[in-house]
C-alpha positions in Angstrom: -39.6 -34.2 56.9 -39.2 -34.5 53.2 -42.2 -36.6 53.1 -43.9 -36.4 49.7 -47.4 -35.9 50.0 -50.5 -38.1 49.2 -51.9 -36.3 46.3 -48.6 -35.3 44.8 -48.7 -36.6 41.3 -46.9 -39.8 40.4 -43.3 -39.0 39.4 -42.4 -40.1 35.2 -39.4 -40.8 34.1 -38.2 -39.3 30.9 -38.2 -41.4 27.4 -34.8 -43.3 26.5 -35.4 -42.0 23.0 -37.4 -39.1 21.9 -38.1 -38.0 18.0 -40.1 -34.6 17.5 -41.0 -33.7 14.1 -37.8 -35.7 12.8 -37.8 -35.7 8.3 -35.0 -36.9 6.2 -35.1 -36.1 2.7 -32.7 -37.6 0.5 -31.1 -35.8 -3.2 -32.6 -32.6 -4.1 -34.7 -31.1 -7.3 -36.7 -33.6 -9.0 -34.6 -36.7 -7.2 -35.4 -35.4 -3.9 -37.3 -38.0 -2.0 -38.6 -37.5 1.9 -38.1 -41.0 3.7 -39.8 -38.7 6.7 -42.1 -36.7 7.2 -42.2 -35.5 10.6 -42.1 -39.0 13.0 -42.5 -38.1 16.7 -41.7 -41.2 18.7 -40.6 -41.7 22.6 -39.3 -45.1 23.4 -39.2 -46.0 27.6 -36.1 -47.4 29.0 -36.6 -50.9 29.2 -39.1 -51.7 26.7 -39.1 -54.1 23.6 -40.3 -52.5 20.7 -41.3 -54.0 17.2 -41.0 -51.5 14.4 -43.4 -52.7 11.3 -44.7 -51.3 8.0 -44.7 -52.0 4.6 -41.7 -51.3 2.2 -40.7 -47.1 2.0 -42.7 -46.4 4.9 -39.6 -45.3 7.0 -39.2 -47.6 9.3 -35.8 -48.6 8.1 -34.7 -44.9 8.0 -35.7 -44.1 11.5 -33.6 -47.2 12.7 -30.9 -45.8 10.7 -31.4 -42.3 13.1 -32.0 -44.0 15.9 -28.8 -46.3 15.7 -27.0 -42.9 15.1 -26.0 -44.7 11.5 -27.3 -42.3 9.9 -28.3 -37.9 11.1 -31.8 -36.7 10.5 -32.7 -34.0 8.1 -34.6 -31.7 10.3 -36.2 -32.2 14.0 -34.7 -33.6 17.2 -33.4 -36.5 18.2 -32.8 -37.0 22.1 -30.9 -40.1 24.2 -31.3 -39.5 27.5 -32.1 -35.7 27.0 -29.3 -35.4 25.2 -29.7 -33.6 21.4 -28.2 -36.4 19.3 -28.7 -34.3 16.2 -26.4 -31.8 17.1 -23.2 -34.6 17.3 -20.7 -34.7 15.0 -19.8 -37.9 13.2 -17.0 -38.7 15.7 -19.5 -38.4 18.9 -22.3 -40.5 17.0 -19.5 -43.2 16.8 -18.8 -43.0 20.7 -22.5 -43.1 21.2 -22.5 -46.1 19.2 -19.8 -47.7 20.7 -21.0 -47.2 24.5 -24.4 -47.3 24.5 -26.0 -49.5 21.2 -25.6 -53.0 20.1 -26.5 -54.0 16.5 -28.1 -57.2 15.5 -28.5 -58.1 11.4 -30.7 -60.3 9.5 -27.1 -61.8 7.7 -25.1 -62.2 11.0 -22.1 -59.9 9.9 -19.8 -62.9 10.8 -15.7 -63.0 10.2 -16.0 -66.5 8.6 -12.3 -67.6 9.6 -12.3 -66.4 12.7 -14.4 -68.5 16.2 -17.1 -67.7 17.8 -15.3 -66.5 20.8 -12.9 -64.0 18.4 -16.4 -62.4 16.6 -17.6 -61.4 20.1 -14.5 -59.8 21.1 -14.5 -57.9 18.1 -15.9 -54.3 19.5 -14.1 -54.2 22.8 -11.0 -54.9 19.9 -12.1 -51.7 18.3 -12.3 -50.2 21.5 -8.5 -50.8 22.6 -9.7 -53.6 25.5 -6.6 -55.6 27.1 -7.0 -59.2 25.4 -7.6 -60.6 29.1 -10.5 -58.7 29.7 -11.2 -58.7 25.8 -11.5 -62.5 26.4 -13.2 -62.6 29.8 -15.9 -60.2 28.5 -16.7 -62.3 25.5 -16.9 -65.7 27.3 -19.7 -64.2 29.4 -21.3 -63.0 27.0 -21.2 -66.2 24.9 -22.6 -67.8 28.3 -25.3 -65.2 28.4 -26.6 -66.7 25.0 -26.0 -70.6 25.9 -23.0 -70.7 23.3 -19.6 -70.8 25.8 -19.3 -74.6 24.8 -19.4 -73.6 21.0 -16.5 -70.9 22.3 -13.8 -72.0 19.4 -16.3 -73.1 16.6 -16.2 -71.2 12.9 -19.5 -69.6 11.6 -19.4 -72.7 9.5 -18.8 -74.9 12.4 -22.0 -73.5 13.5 -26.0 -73.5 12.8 -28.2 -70.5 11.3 -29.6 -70.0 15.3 -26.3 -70.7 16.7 -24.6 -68.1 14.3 -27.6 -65.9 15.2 -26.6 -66.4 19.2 -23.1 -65.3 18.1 -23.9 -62.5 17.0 -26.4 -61.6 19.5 -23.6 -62.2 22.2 -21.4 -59.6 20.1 -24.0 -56.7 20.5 -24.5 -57.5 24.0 -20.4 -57.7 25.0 -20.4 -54.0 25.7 -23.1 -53.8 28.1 -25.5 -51.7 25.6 -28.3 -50.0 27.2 -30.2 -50.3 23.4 -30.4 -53.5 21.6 -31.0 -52.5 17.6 -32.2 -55.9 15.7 -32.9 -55.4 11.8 -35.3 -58.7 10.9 -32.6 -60.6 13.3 -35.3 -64.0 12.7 -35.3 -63.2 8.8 -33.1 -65.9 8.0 -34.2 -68.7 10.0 -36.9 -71.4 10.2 -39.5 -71.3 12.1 -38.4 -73.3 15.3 -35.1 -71.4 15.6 -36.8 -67.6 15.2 -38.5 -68.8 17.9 -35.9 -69.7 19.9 -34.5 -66.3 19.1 -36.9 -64.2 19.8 -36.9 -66.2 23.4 -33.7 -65.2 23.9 -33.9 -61.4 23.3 -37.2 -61.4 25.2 -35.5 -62.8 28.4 -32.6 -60.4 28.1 -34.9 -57.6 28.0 -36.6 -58.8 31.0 -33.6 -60.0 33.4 -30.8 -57.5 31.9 -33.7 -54.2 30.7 -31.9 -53.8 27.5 -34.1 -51.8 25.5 -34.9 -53.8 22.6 -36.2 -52.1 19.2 -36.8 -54.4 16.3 -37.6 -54.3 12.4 -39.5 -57.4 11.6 -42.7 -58.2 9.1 -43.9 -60.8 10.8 -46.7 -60.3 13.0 -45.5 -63.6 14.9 -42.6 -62.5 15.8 -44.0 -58.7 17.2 -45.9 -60.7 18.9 -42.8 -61.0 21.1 -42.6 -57.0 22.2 -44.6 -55.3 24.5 -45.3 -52.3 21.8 -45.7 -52.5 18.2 -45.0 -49.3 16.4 -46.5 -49.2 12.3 -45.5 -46.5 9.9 -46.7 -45.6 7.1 -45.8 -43.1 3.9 -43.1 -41.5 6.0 -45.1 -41.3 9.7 -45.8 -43.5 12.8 -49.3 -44.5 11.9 -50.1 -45.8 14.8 -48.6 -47.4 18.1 -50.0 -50.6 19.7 -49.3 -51.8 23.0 -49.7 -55.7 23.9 -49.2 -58.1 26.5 -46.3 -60.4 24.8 -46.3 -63.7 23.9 -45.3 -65.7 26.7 -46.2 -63.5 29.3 -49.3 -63.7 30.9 -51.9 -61.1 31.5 -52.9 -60.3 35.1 -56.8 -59.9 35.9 
């Protein structure tokens, strides 16, 4: 009894994200400009995505949308079949705060405060009691190799080590989406590596989503689907076998 038969068709779960026909246009008469011009896009729970293309091609305004920063213009917007574009600015803030973490190419760091005080920063904003404020960040802090570094300043603190900080902020809430904006863009070589290490094995052991603007094909390399736009539109989506991960026969 309730035994699902052979030849029944594999069951799919929904898209995370979903965009249908999403524009945003921005001033009107002969300043109007459309950052979008219609971007469908689904995005599966789980997956790390690199977002590419070349200046004013959108990509940066459809991170805006999708990190509920900014509303679009016409189209729908769904997070976990929910219709984001109907929220008001108050519910786009809750989504925000329960469900998203946000990672910046500048780190967003308080400069006088430690390492340990920056990652307790949202559950702050979100009325936490200061022991469980303080317990949450210290795990976190572990989760990016830092809880030794736990009462260092930003200035106390390397450009990868900051980055880790800030990394451990985003993730102190227990996001289900990880937004990065070029979070390697202002590091050397060796530590954007390192970086991009880390947010790949928290997407594998913790299944943060993951979706990342970068311009630098090394570090896409890193997701599992690379998504290009171009004048306003996805041009194309590419899915890859990751670097670091190897590729089964």
């Amino acid at each position: 009894m309730g035994a699902v038969a052979s030849n029944s068709p594999p069951l799919i779960s929904p898209p995370l994200i979903s965009l249908r026909g999403v524009t945003k246009t921005y001033g009107q008469g002969a300043t109007m400009f459309q950052a979008l011009k219609g971007v469908d896009l689904d995005i599966a729970a789980g997956d790390f995505v690199a977002v590419m293309g070349p200046s004013g091609s959108g990509k940066s305004t459809t991170m805006n949308i999708l990190g509920c920063l900014d509303v679009p213009t016409d189209g729908t917007f769904l997070f976990r079949g929910y219709h984001v574009e109907t929220l008001d600015r108050d519910q786009r803030a809750l989504l925000r705060r329960k469900y998203l973490g946000f990672v910046f190419q500048g780190f967003n760091l308080l400069s006088r405060t430690s390492a340990l005080e920056n990652v307790e920063l949202p559950l702050l904003y979100r009325g936490d009691e200061k022991r469980a404020r303080r317990d949450a960040a210290m795990a976190s802090l572990d989760t990016v190799g830092l809880a030794d570094w736990w009462d260092h300043t930003p200035a106390e603190l390397s450009g990868g080590q900051q980055q880790r900080v800030a990394i451990a902020r985003a993730l102190v809430t227990s996001p289900d989406v990880l937004l990065a904006d070029e979070p390697t863009g202002n590091l050397d070589s060796e530590r954007s590596v390192e970086i991009m290490q880390l947010l790949t094995r928290l997407n594998a052991e913790k299944n943060i989503t993951v979706l990342m603007v970068t311009h630098e094909p090394d570090m896409a390399a890193f997701a599992r689907t690379v998504v290009h736009f171009k004048d306003g539109l996805v041009e194309r989506i590419e899915s890859q076998h990751r670097q670091g991960e190897s590729v089964e026969s």
